[in-house]
C-alpha positions as a printed Julia matrix, in Angstrom:
350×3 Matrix{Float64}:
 147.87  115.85   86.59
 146.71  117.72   89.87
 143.39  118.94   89.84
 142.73  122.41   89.84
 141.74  123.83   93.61
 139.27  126.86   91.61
 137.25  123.11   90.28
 136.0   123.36   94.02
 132.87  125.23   95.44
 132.52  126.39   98.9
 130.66  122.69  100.28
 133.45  120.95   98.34
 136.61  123.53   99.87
 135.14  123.09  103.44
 134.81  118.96  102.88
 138.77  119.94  101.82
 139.49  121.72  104.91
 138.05  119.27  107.49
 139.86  116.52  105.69
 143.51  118.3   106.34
 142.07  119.05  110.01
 142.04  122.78  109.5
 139.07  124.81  111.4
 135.97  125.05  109.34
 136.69  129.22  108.89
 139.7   128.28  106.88
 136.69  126.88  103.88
 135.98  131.19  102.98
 139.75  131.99  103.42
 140.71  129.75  100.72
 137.65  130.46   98.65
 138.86  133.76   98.83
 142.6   133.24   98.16
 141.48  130.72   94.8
 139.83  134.39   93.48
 142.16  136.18   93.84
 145.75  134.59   93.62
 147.78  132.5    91.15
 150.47  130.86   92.96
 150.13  128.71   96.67
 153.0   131.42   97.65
 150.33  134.71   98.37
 148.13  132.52  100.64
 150.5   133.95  103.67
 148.08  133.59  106.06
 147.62  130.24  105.94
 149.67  127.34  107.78
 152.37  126.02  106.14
 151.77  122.6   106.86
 148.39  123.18  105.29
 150.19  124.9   102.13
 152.18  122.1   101.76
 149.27  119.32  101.88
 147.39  121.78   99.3
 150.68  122.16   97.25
 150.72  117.92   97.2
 147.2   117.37   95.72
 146.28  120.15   93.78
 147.11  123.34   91.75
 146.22  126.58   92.24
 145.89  127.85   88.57
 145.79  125.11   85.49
 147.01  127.17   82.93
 149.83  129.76   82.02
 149.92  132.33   79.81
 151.9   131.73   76.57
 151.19  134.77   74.44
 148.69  137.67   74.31
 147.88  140.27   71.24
 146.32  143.32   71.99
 144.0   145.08   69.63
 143.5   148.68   68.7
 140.43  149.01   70.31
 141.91  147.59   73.63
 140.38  143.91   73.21
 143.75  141.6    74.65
 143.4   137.96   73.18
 144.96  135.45   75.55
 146.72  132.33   74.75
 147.14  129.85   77.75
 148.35  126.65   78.32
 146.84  123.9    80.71
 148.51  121.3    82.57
 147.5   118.46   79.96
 149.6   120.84   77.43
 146.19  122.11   75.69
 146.1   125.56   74.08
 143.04  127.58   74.54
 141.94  131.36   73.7
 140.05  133.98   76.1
 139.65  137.51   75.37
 139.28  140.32   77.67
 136.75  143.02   76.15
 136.9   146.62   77.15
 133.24  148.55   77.15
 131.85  151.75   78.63
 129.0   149.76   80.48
 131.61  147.22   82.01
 134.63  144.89   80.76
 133.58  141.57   80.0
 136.33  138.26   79.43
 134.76  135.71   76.49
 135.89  132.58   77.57
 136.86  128.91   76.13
 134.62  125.72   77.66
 136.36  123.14   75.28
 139.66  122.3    73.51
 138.88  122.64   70.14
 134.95  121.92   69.18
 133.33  119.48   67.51
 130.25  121.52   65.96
 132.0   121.77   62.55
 130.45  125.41   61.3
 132.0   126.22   58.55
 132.86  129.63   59.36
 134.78  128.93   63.15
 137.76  128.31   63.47
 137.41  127.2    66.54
 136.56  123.33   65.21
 139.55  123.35   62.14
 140.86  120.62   64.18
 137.85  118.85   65.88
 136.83  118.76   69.94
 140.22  117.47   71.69
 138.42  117.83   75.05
 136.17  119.14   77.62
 137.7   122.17   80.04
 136.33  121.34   83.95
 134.66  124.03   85.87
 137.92  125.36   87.21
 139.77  124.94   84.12
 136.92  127.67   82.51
 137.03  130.02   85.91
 140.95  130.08   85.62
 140.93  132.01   82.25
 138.31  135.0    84.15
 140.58  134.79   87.08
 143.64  135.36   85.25
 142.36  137.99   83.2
 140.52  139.13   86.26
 143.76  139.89   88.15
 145.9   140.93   84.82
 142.99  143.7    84.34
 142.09  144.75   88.1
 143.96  148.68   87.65
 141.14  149.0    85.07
 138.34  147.77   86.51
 138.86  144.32   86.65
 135.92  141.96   85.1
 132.27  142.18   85.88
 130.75  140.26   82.84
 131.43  136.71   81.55
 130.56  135.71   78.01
 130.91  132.03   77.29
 131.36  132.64   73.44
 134.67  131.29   72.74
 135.94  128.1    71.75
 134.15  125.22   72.11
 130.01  124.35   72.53
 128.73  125.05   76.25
 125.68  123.06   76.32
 127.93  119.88   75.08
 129.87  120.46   78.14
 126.8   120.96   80.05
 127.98  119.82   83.81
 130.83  122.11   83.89
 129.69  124.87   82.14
 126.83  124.98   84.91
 129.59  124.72   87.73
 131.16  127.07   86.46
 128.14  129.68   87.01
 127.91  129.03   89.18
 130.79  129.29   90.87
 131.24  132.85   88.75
 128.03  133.87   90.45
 128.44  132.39   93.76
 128.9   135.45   96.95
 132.41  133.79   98.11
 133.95  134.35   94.7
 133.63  137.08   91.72
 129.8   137.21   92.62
 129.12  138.12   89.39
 125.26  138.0    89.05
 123.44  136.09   86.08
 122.18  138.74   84.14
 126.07  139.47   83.31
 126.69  136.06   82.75
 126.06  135.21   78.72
 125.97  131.34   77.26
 126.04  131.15   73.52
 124.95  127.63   72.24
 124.71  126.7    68.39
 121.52  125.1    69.22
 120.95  121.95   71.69
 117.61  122.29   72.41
 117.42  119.39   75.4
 119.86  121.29   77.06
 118.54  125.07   76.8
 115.04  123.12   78.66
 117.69  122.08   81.07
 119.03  125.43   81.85
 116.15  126.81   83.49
 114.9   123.64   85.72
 118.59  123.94   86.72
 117.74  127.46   87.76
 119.81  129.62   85.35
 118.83  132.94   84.16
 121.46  134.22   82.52
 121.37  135.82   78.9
 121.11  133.06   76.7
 122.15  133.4    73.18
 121.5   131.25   70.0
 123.79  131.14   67.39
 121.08  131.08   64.64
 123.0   132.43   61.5
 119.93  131.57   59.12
 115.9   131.34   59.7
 115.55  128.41   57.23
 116.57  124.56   57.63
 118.26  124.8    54.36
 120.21  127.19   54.86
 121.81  126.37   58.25
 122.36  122.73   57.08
 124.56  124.72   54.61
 126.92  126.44   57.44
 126.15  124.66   61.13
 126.61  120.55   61.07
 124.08  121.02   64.08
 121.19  121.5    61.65
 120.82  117.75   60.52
 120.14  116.69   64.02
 117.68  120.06   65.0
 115.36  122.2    62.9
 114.81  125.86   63.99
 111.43  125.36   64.94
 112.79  122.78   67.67
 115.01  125.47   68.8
 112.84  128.34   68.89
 110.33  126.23   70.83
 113.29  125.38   73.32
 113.73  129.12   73.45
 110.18  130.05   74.36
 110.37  127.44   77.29
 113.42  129.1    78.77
 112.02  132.71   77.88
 108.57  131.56   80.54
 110.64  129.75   83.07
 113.03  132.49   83.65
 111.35  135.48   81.94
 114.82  136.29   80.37
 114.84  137.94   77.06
 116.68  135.7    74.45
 119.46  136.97   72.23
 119.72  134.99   68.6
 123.43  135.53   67.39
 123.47  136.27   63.31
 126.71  135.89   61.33
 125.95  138.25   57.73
 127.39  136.24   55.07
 127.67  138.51   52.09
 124.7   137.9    49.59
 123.7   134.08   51.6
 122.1   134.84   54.57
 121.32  139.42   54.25
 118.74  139.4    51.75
 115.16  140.37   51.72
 113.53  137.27   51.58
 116.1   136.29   54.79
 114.42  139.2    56.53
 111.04  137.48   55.68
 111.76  134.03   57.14
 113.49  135.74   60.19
 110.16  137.7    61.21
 107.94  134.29   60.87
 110.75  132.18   62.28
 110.55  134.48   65.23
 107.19  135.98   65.83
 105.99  135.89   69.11
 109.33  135.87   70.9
 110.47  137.96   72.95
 114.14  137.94   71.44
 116.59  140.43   69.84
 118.97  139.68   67.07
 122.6   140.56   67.41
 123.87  141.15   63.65
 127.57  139.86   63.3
 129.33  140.88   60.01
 131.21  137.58   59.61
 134.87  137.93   60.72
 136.63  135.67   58.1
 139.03  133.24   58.93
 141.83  131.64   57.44
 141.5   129.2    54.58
 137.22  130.33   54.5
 135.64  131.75   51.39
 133.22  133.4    52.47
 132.89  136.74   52.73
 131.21  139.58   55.5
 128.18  142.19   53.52
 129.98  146.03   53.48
 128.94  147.97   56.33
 126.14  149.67   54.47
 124.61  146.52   53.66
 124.92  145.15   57.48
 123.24  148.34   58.49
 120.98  148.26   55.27
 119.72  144.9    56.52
 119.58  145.82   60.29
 116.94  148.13   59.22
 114.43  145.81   57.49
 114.21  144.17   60.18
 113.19  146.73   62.4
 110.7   147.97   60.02
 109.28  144.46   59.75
 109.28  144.64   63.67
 112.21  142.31   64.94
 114.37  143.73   67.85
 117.68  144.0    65.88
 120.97  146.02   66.09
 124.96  145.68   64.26
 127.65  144.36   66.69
 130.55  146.42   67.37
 133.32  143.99   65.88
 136.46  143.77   68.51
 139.53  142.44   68.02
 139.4   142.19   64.87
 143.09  143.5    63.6
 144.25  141.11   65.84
 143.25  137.25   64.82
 139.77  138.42   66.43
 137.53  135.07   65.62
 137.63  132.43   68.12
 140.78  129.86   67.43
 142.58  132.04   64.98
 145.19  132.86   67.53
 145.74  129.15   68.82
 145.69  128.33   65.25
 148.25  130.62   63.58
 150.42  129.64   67.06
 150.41  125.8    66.24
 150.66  126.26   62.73
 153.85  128.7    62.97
 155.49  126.04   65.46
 154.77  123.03   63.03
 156.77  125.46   59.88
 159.25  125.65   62.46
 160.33  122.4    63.12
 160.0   121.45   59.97
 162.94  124.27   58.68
 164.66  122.69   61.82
């Protein structure tokens, strides 16, 4: 399998260039062609011979496109294909402030919460650096009549932190001047809570928007729903989060999945303001988004809102999530899952 020429930063594509014996001003050519091309083909005005030697040793996009479903409310969920054969999901996310493309960091995930489907079939893999900026670029390029991409969201399949190298290279490389130069504060990393790793973040000098996928203020109850919770309690978390919030003096976002009558009740509003106090966080209220084969259920949208409000009253930073996607196999893996699943029934009838 070749490796992917968008795995390479600018040090790494000039080392490339001065290995083939190309002039050193060929290193922000290519950077430029990997951002904005697919195929070896469009880089015209490069040599041949140089093509060629590229063309031998690497590939200028890992993945293809096998399907895409587009929602009512204009969300497109992707469906490519890698070079090892891997299906993965992004989705490209339409707003009035910007369009932003959630993207996958692993094949499958091994986190096990109950309510992803993301993890139905355990982590298969990590995705490398390029492998991650290939699904932005793609969309990128697909979407550049309306606007193109100017926010990343690393919220789809898979756990960032666990793939912690590449997920870094791959802000990296998002972020960097010679390629989308999208800045950190549009850059957001959802974790379900590694709390080594969020320290990490910051001595590694990234600011983006960090968001924790809390989903309940008690040990209890997370044990219940997140297989994270028997290694890390929330207070090791929080703590984690008030060292990144002083490092990079980013305001922390805590992700909350409602879970009709487990996780929306008063006394859940209680252990969230205590849980929290002190940081300087806001909580982004998810009505769950149920997936196949799960029993549990999302509150009604009165009760989402009902909830949103006691928390603001008991003076937590809170507001209800426009749900995208949605009509569409909206939850992360639903998409790849249906896909495999439909193929299997298929060759079985055959």
């Amino acid at each position: 399998m070749k490796t992917p020429l968008c795995d390479f930063n600018i040090d790494e594509i000039t080392a490339l260039v001065e290995k083939f014996g190309q002039p050193k001003y060929r290193a922000k050519q290519l950077m430029r062609h990997i951002s904005a091309y697919d195929s070896f083909d469009e880089y015209t005005d490069l040599p041949k011979n140089f093509i060629a030697q590229l063309e031998d040793e690497f590939t200028a996009r890992p993945l293809t496109e096998v399907t895409r479903v587009t929602a009512s409310d204009g969300a497109v969920r992707y469906l490519f294909k890698t070079e090892s054969e891997d299906l993965i999901e992004s989705v490209y996310l339409p707003h009035d402030y910007g369009n932003s493309v959630c993207v996958s960091c692993q094949v499958g995930c091994g986190m096990g919460c109950v309510f992803c489907a993301s993890g139905k079939h355990g982590l298969v893999r990590n995705l490398s650096a390029g492998e991650i900026l290939a699904q932005v670029l793609y969309i990128a390029r697909d979407k550049k009549p309306v606007g193109g991409v100017n926010k990343i969201v690393m919220m789809g399949s898979g756990e960032p932190l666990a793939n912690y190298d590449n997920t870094i290279k791959f802000i990296k490389l998002v972020n960097a001047p010679d390629g989308l130069n999208i800045g950190m504060r549009s850059i957001s990393v959802s974790t379900c809570g590694l709390p080594d790793n969020i320290l990490r973040l910051a001595d590694d000098g990234i600011s983006c928007t960090l968001s924790l996928s809390l989903h309940a203020a008690t040990d209890v109850k997370r044990k219940q729903i997140m297989n994270i919770a028997q290694k890390y309690t929330v207070k090791q978390l929080v703590d984690a989060l008030r060292s990144y919030f002083d490092k990079t003096g980013r305001r922390v976002i805590l992700e909350y999945i409602l879970i009709d009558g487990f996780n929306d009740t008063k006394s859940d509003v209680a252990d969230i303001k205590d849980l929290l106090k002190g940081l300087c966080c806001h909580v982004n209220l998810i009505p769950l988004n149920p997936t196949d084969n799960c029993k549990l259920k999302p509150p009604t949208k009165k009760r989402a809102y009902a909830f949103c409000e006691l928390l603001k009253a008991a003076g937590v930073s809170a507001s209800v999530r426009r749900s995208m996607g949605s009509d569409v196999a909206g939850a992360c893996g639903q998409l790849k899952n249906r896909t495999v699943e439909s193929k299997a029934q298929s060759s079985k009838k055959s």
